[in-house]
C-alpha positions as CSV (number, residue, x, y, z in Angstrom):
1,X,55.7,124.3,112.5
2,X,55.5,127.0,110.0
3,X,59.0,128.1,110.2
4,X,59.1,127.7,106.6
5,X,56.7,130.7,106.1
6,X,59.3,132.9,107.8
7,X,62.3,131.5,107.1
8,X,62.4,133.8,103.1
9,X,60.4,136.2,101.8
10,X,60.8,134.3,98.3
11,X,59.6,131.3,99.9
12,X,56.3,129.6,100.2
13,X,54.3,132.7,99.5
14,X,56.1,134.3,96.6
15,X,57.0,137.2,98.4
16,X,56.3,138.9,101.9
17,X,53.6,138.0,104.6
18,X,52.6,141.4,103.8
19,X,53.1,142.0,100.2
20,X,50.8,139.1,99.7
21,X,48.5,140.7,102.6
22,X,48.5,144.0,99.7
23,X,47.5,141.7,96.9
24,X,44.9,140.1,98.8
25,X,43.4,143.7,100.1
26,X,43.5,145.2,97.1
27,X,41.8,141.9,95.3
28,X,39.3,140.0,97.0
29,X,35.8,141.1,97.8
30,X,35.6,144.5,98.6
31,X,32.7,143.7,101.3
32,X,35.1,141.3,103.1
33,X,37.9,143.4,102.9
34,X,36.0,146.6,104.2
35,X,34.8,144.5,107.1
36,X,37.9,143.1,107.9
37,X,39.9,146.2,107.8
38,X,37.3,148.1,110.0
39,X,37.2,144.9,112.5
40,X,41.2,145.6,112.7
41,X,41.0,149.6,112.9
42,X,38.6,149.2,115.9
43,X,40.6,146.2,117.8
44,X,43.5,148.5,117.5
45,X,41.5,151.3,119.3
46,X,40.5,149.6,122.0
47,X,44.6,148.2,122.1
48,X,45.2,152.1,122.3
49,X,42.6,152.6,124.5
50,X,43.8,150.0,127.0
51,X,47.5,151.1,126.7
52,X,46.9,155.0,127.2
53,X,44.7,153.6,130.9
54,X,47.5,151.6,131.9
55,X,50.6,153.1,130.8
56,X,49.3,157.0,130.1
57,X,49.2,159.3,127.6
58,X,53.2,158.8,126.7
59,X,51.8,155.0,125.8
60,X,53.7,155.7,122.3
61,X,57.1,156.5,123.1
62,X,56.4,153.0,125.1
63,X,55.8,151.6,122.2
64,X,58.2,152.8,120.3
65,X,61.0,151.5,123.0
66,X,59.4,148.3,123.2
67,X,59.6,148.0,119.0
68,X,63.4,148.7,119.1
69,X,64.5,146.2,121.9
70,X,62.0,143.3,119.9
71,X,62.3,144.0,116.6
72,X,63.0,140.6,115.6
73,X,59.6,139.4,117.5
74,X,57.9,142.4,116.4
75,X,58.7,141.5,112.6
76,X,57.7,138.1,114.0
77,X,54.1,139.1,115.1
78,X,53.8,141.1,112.6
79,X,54.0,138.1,109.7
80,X,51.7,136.3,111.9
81,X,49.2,139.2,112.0
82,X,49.7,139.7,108.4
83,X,48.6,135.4,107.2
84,X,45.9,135.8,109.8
85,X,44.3,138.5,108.3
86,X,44.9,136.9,104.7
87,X,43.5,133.8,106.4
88,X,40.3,135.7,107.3
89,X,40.0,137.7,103.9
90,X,40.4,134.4,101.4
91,X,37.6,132.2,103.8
92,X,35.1,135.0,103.6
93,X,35.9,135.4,100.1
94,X,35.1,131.8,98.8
C-alpha cells in the first residue's frame, strides 16, 4: 500500500522521509513542533526505561546488535516513524 513512498528517495516526497521530516520541523508552527518533539523525547524514555528493566543496563549494545542484523527494517521503521511524525506536525498545523 504505500510501497511507493519507499521505493525512492526522489519519489513522491521530493526527497527523504526524513529530509522532508527537517523541512517540516524547521517550518511549521513552532508550538506544534515543540510539542511534538517533547511528546517523542519522552516516549523514547520510557522505551529506554523499559529496555534497561528488561534487558539491563548493556540495553544499548542490544540495540546496537539488533540495528546491524535489521537494518533494512530499521531503515524501514524508521521512514514510517519519520511520515508519522510529519503526519502529526502538518494536522496540528492547519
Amino acid at each position: 500500500m504505500y510501497d511507493a513512498l519507499f521505493e525512492d528517495e526522489d519519489d513522491v516526497l521530493l526527497g527523504s522521509p526524513l529530509s522532508k521530516l527537517m523541512d517540516i520541523i524547521f517550518n511549521a508552527n513552532n508550538d506544534v513542533v515543540r510539542f511534538d518533539l517533547e511528546n517523542f523525547i519522552r516516549r523514547r524514555a520510557a522505551l529506554e526505561m523499559v529496555l534497561e528493566e528488561k534487558l539491563g543496563e548493556d540495553f544499548s549494545r542490544e540495540i546496537d546488535i539488533f540495528m546491524v542484523q535489521n537494518r533494512d527494517d530499521v531503515e524501514t521503521k524508521m521512514k514510517s516513524l519519520s511520515i508519522e511524525l510529519m503526519g502529526d506536525i502538518v494536522s496540528k498545523s492547519e
